[in-house]
N, CA, C and O atoms as CSV, one atom per row, in Angstrom:
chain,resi,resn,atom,element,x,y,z
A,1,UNK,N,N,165.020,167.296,162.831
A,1,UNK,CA,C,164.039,166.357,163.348
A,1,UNK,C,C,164.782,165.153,163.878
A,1,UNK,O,O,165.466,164.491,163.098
A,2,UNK,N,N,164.708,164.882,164.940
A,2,UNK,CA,C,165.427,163.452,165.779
A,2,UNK,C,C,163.945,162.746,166.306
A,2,UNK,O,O,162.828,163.233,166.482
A,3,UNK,N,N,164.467,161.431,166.460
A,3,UNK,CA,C,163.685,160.121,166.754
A,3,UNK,C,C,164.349,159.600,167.956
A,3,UNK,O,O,164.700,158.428,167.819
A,4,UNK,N,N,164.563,160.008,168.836
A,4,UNK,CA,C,165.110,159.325,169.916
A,4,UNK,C,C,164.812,158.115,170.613
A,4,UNK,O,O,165.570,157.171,170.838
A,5,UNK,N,N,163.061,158.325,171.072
A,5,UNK,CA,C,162.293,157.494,171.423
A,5,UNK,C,C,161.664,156.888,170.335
A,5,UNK,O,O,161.394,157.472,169.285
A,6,UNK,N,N,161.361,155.362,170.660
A,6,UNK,CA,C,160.694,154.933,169.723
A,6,UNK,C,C,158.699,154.778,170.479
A,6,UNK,O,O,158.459,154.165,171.519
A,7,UNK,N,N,157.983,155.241,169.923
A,7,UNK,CA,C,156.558,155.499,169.626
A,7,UNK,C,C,155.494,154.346,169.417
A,7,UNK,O,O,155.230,153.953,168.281
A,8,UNK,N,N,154.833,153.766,170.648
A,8,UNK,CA,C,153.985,152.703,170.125
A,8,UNK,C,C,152.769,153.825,170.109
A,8,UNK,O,O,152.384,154.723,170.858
A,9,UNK,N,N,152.419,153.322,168.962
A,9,UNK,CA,C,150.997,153.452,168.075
A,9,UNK,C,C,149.834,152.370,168.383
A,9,UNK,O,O,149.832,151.141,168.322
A,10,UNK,N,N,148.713,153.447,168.786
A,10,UNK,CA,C,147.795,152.018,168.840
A,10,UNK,C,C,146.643,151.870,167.750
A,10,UNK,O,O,146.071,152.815,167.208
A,11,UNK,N,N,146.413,150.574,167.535
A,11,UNK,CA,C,145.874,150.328,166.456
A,11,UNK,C,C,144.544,151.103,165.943
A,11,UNK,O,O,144.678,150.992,164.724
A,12,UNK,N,N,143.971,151.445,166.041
A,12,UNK,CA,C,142.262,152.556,165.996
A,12,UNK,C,C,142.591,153.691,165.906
A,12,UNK,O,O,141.834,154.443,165.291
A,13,UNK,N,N,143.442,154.056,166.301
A,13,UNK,CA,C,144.023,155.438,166.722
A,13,UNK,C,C,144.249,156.684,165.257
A,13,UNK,O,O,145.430,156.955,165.043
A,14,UNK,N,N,143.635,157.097,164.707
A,14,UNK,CA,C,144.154,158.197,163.432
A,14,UNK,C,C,144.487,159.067,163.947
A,14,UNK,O,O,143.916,159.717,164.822
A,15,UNK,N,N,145.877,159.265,163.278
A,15,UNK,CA,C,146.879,160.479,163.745
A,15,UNK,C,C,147.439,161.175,162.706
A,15,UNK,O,O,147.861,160.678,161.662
A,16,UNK,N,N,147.437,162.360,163.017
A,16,UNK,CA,C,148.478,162.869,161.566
A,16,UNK,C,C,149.880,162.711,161.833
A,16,UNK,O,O,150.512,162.695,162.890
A,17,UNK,N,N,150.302,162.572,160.332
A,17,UNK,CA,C,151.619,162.353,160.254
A,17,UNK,C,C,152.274,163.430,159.706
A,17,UNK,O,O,151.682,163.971,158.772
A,18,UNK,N,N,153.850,164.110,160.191
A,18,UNK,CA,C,154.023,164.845,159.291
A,18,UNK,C,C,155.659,164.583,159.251
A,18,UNK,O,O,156.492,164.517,160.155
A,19,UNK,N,N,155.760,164.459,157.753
A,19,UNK,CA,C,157.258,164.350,157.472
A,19,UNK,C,C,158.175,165.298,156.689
A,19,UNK,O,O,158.062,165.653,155.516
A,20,UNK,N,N,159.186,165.658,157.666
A,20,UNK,CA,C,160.007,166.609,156.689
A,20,UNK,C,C,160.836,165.930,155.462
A,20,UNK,O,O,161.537,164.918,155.472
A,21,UNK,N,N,160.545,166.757,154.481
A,21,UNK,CA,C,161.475,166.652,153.377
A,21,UNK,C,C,162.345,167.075,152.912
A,21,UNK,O,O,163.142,166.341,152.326
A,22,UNK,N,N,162.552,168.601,153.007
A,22,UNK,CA,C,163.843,169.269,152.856
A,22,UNK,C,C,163.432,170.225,153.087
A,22,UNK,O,O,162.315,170.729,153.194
A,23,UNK,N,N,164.880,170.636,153.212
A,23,UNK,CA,C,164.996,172.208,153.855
A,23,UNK,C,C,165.604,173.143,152.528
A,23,UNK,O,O,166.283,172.839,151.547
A,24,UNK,N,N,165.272,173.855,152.798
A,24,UNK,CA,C,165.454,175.028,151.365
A,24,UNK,C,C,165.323,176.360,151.400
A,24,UNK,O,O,164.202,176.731,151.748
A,25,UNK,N,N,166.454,177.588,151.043
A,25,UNK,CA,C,166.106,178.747,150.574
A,25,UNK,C,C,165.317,179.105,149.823
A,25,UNK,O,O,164.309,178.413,149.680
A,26,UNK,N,N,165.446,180.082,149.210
A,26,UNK,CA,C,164.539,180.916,148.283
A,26,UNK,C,C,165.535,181.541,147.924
A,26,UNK,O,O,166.140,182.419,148.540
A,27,UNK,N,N,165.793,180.991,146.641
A,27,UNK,CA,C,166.934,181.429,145.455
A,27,UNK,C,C,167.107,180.484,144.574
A,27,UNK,O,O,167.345,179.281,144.474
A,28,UNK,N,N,166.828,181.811,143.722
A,28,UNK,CA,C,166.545,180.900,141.920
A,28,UNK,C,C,167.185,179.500,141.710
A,28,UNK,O,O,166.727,178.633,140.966
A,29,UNK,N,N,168.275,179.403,142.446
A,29,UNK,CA,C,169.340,178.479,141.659
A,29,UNK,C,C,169.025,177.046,142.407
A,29,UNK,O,O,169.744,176.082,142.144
A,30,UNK,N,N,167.702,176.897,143.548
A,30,UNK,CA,C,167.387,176.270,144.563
A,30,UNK,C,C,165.885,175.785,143.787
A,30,UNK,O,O,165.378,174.823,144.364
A,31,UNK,N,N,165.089,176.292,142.574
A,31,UNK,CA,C,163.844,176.454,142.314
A,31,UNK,C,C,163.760,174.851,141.995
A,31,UNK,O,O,163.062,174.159,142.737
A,32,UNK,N,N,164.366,174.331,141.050
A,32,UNK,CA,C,164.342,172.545,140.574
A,32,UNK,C,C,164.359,171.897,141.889
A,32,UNK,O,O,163.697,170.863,141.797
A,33,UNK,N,N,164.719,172.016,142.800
A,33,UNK,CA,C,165.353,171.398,144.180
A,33,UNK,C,C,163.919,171.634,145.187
A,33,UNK,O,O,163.371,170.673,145.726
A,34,UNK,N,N,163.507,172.807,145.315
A,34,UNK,CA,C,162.293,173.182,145.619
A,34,UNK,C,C,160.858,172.489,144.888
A,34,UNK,O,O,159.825,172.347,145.544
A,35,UNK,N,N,160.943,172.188,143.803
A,35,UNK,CA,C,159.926,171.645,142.751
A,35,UNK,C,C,160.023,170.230,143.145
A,35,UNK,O,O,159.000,169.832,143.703
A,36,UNK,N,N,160.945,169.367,143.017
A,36,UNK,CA,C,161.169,167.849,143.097
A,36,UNK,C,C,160.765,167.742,144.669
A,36,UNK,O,O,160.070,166.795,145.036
A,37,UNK,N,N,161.316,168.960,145.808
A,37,UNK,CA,C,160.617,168.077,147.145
A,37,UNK,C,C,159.108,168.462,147.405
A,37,UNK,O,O,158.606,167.711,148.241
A,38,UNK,N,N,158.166,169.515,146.875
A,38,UNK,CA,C,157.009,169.441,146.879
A,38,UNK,C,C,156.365,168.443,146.071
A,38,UNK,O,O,155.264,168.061,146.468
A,39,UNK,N,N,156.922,167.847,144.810
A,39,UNK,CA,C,156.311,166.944,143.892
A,39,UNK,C,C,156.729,165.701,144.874
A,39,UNK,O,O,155.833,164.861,144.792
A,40,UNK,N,N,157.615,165.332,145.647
A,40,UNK,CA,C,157.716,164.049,146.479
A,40,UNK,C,C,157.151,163.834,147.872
A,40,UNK,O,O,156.966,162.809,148.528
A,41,UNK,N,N,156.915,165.235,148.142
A,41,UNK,CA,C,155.755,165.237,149.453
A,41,UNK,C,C,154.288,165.393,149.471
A,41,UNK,O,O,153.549,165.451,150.454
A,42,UNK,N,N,153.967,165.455,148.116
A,42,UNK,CA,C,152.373,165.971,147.487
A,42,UNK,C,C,152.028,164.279,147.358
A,42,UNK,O,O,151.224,163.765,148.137
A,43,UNK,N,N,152.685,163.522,146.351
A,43,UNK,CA,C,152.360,162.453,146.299
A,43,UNK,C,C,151.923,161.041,147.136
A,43,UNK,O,O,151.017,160.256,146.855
A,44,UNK,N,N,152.805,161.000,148.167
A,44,UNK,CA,C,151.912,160.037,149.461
A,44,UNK,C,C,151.129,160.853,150.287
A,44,UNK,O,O,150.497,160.333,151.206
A,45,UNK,N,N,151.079,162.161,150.073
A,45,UNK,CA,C,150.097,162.852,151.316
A,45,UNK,C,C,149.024,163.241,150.715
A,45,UNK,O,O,148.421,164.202,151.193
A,46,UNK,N,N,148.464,162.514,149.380
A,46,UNK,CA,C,147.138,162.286,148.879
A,46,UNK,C,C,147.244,163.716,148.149
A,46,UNK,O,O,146.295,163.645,147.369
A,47,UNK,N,N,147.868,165.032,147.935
A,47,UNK,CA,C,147.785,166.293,147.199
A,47,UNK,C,C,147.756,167.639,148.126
A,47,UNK,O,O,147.126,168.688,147.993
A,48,UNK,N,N,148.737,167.173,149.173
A,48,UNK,CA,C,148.486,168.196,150.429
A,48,UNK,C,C,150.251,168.756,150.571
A,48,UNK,O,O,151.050,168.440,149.689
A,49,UNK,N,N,150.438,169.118,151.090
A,49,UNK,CA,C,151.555,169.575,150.951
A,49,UNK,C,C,151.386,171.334,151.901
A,49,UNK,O,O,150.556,172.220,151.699
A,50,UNK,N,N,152.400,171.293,152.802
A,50,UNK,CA,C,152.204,171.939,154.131
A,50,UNK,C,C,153.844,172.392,154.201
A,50,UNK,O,O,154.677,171.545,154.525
A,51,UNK,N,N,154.259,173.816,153.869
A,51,UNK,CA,C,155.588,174.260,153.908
A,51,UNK,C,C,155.410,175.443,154.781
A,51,UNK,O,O,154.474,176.238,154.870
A,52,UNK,N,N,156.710,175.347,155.494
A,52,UNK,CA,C,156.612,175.882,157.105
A,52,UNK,C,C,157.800,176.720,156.629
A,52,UNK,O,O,158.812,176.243,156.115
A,53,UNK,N,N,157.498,178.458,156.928
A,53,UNK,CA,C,158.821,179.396,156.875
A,53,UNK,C,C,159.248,179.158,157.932
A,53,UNK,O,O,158.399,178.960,158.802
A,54,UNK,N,N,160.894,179.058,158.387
A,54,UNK,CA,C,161.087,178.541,159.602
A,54,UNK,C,C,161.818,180.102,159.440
A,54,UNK,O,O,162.646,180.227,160.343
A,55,UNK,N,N,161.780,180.887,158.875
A,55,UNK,CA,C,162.553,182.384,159.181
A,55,UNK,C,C,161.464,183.377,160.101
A,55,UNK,O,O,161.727,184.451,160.642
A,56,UNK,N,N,160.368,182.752,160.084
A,56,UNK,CA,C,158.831,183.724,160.926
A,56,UNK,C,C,158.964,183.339,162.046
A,56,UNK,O,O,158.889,182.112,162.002
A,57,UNK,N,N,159.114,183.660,163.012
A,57,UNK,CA,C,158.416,183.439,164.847
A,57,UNK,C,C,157.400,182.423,164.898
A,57,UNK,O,O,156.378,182.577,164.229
A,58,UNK,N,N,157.593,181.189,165.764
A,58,UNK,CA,C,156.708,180.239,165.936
A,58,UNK,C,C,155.333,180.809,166.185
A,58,UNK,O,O,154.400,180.183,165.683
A,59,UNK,N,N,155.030,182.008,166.951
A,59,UNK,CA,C,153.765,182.473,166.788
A,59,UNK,C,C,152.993,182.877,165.508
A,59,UNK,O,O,151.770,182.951,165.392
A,60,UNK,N,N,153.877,183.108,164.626
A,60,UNK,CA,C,153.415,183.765,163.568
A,60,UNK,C,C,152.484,183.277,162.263
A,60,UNK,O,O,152.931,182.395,161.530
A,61,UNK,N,N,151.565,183.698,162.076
A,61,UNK,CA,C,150.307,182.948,161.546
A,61,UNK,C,C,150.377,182.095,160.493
A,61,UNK,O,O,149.866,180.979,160.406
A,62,UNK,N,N,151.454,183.045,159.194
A,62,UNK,CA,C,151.687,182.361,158.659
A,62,UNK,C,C,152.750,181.362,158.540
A,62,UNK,O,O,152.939,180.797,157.462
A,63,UNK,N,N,153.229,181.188,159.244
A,63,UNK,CA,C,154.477,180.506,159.503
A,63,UNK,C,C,154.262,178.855,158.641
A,63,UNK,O,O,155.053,178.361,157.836
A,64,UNK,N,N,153.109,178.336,159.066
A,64,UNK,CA,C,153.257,177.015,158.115
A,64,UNK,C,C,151.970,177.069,157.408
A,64,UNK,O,O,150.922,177.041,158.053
A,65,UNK,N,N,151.977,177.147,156.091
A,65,UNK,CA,C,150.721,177.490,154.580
A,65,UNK,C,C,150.839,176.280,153.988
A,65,UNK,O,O,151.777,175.818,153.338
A,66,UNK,N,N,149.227,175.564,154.438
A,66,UNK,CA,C,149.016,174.439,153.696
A,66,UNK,C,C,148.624,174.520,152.201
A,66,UNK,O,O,147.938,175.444,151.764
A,67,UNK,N,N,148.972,173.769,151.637
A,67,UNK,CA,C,148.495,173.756,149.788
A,67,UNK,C,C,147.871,172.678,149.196
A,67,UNK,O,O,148.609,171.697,149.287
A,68,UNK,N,N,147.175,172.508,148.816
A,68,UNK,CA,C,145.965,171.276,148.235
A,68,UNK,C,C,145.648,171.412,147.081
A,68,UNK,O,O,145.366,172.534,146.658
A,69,UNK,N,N,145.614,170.258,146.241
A,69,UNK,CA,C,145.252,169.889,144.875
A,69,UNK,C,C,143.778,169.818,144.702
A,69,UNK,O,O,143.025,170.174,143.795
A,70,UNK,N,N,143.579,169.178,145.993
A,70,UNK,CA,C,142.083,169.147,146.605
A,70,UNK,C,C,140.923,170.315,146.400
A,70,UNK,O,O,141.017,171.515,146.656
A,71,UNK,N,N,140.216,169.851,146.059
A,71,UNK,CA,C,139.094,171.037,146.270
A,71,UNK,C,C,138.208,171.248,147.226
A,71,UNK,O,O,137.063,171.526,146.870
A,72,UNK,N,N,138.523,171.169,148.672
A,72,UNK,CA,C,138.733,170.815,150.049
A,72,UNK,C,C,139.499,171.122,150.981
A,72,UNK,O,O,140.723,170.997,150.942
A,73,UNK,N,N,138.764,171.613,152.036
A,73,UNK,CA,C,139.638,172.327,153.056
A,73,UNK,C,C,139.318,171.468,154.167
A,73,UNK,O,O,138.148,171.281,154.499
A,74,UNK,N,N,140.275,170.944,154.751
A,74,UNK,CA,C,140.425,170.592,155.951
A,74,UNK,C,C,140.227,171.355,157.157
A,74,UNK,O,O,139.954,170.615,158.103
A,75,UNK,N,N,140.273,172.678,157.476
A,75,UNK,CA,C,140.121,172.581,158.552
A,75,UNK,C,C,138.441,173.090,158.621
A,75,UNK,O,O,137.904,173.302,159.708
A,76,UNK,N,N,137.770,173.236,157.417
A,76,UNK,CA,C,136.407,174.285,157.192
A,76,UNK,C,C,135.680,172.889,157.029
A,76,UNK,O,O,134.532,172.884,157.474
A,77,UNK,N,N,136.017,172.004,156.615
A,77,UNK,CA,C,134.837,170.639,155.922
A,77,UNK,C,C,134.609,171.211,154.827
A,77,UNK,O,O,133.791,170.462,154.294
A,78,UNK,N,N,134.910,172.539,153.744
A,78,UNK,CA,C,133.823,172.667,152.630
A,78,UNK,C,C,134.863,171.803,151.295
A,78,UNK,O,O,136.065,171.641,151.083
A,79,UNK,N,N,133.517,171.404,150.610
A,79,UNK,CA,C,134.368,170.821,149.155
A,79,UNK,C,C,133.628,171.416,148.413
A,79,UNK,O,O,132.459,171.767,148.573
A,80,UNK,N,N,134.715,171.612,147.087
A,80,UNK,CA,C,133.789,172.129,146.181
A,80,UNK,C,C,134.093,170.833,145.145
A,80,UNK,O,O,134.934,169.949,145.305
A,81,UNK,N,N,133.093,171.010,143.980
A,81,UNK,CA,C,132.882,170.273,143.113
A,81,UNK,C,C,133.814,170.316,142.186
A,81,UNK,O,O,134.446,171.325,142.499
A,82,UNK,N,N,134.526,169.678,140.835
A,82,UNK,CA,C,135.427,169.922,139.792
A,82,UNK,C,C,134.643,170.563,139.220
A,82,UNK,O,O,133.419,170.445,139.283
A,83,UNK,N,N,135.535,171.652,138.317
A,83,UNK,CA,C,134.650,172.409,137.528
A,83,UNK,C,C,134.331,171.792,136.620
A,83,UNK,O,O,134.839,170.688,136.418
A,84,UNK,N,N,133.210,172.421,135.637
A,84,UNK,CA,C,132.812,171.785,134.381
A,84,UNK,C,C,132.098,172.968,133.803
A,84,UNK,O,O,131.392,173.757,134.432
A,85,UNK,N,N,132.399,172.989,132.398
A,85,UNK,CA,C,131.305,173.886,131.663
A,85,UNK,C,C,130.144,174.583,132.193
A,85,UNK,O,O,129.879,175.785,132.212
A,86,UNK,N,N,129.282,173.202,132.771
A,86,UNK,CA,C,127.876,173.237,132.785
A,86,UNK,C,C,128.117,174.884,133.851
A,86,UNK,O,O,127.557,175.957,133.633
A,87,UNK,N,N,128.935,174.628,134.774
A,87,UNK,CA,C,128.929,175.726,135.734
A,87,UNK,C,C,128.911,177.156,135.265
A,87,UNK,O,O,128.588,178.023,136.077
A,88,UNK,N,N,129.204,177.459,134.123
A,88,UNK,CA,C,129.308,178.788,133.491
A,88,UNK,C,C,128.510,178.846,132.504
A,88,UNK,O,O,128.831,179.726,131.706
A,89,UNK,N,N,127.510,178.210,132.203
A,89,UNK,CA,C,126.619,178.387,131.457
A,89,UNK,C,C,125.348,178.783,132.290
A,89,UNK,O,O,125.055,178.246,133.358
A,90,UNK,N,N,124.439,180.038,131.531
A,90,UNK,CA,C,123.522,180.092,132.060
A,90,UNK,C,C,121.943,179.536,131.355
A,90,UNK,O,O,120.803,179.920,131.612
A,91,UNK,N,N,122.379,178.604,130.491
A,91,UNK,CA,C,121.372,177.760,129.878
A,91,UNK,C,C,121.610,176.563,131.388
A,91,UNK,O,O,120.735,175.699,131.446
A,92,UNK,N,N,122.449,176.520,132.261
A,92,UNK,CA,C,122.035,175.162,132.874
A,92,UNK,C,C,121.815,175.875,134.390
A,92,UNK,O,O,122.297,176.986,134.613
A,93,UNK,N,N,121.086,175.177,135.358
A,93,UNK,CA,C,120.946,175.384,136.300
A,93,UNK,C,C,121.954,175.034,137.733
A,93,UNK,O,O,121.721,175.323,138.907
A,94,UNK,N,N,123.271,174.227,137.070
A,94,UNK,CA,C,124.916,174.532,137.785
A,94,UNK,C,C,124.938,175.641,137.889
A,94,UNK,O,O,124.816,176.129,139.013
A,95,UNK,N,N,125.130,176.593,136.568
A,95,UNK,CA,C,125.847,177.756,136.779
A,95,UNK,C,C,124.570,178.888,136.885
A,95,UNK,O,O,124.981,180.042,137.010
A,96,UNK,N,N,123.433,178.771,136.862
A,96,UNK,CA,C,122.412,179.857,137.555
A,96,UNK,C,C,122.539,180.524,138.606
A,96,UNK,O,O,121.861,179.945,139.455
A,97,UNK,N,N,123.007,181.393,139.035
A,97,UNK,CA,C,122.588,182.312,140.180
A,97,UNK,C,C,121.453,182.179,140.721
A,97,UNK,O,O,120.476,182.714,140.196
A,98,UNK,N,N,121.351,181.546,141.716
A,98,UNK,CA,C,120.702,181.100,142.737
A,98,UNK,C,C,119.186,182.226,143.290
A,98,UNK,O,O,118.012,181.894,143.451
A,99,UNK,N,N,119.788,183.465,143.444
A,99,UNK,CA,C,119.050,184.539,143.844
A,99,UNK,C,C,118.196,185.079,142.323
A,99,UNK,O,O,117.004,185.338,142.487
A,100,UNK,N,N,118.670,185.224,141.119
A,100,UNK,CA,C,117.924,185.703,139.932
A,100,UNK,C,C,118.043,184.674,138.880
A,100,UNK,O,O,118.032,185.028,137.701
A,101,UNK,N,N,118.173,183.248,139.252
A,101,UNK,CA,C,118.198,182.498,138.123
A,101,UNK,C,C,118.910,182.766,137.060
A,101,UNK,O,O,119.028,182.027,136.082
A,102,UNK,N,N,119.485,183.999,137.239
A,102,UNK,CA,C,120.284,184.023,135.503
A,102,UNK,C,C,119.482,185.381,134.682
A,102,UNK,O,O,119.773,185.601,133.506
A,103,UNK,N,N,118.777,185.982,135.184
A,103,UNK,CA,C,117.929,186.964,134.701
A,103,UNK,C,C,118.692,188.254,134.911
A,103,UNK,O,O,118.481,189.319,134.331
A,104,UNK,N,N,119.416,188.052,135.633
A,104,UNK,CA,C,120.424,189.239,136.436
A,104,UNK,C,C,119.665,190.168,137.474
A,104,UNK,O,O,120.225,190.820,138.355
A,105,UNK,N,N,118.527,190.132,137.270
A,105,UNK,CA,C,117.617,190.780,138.308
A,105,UNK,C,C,117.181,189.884,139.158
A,105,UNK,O,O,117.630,188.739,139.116
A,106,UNK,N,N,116.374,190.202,139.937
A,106,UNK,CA,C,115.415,189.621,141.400
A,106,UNK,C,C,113.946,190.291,141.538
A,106,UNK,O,O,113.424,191.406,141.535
A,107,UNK,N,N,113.606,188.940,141.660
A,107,UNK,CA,C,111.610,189.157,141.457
A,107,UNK,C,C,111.521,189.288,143.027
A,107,UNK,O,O,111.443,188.344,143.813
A,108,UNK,N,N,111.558,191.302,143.497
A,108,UNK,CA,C,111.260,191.006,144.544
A,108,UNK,C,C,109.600,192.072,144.761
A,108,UNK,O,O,109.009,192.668,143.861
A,109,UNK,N,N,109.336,192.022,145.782
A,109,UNK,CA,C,108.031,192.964,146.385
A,109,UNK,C,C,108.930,194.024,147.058
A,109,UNK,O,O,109.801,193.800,147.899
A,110,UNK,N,N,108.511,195.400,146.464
A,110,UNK,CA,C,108.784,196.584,147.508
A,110,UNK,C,C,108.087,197.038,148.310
A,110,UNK,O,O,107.300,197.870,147.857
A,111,UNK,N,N,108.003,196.775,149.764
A,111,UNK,CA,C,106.897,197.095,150.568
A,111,UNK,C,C,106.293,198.856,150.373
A,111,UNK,O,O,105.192,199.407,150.333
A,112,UNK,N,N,107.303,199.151,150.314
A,112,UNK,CA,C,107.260,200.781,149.830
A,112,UNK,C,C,105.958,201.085,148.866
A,112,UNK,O,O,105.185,202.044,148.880
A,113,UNK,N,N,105.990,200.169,148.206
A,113,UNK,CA,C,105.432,200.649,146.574
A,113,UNK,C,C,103.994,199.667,146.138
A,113,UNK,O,O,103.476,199.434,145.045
A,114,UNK,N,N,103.611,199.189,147.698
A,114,UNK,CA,C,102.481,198.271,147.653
A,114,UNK,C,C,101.121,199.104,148.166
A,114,UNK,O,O,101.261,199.948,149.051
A,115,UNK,N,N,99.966,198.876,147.659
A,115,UNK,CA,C,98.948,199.855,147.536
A,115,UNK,C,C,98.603,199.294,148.734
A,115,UNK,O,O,99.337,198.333,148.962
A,116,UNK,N,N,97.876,199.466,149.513
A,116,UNK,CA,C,96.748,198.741,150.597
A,116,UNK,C,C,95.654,198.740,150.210
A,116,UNK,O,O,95.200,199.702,149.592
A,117,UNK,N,N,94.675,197.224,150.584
A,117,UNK,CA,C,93.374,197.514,150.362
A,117,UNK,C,C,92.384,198.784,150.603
A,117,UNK,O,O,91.201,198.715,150.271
């Protein structure tokens, strides 16, 4: 990564930033070294953390796999909530199944099996 030019920024303007931190194999003896630069790039980038295989073809999909602490996806808008108990209980209406309340069945009508006047 070089800085040649220097970059005026204008004030209103939100931009992403992205900063490299290190470069690294994949080998055991590299794993502490690997741990300390995701724990130093997670921390000012709010719990995001974005590692790019630079051994894949720039086309290649996965080539840079974002990772989040977040329960939130950036590029979808969805958040989910922290978990809590309440969610796996089916005494509460968090963790109810939506479609059978928790009954495990569904109160439905079979048109099939309806008499006519």
């Amino acid at each position: 990564l070089q800085l040649t030019e220097p970059h005026t920024l204008k004030k209103q303007t939100k931009l992403p930033i992205a900063v490299a931190i290190d470069r690294s194999s994949v080998r055991e003896s590299d794993k502490r070294r690997r741990t300390d630069s995701v724990e130093k790039a997670r921390t000012p980038a709010g719990g995001m953390v974005v590692l790019e295989f630079v051994d894949l073809p720039g086309d290649e999909p996965g080539r840079g796999r974002m990772f989040s602490e977040r329960l939130d996806c950036p590029y979808d808008d969805v958040y989910f909530e922290e978990l809590e108990p309440r969610f796996f209980s089916f005494n509460s209406p968090f963790g109810a199944c939506p479609d059978c309340s928790c009954l495990g069945n569904r109160m439905e009508v079979d048109p099939e099996l309806v008499i006519p006047d």
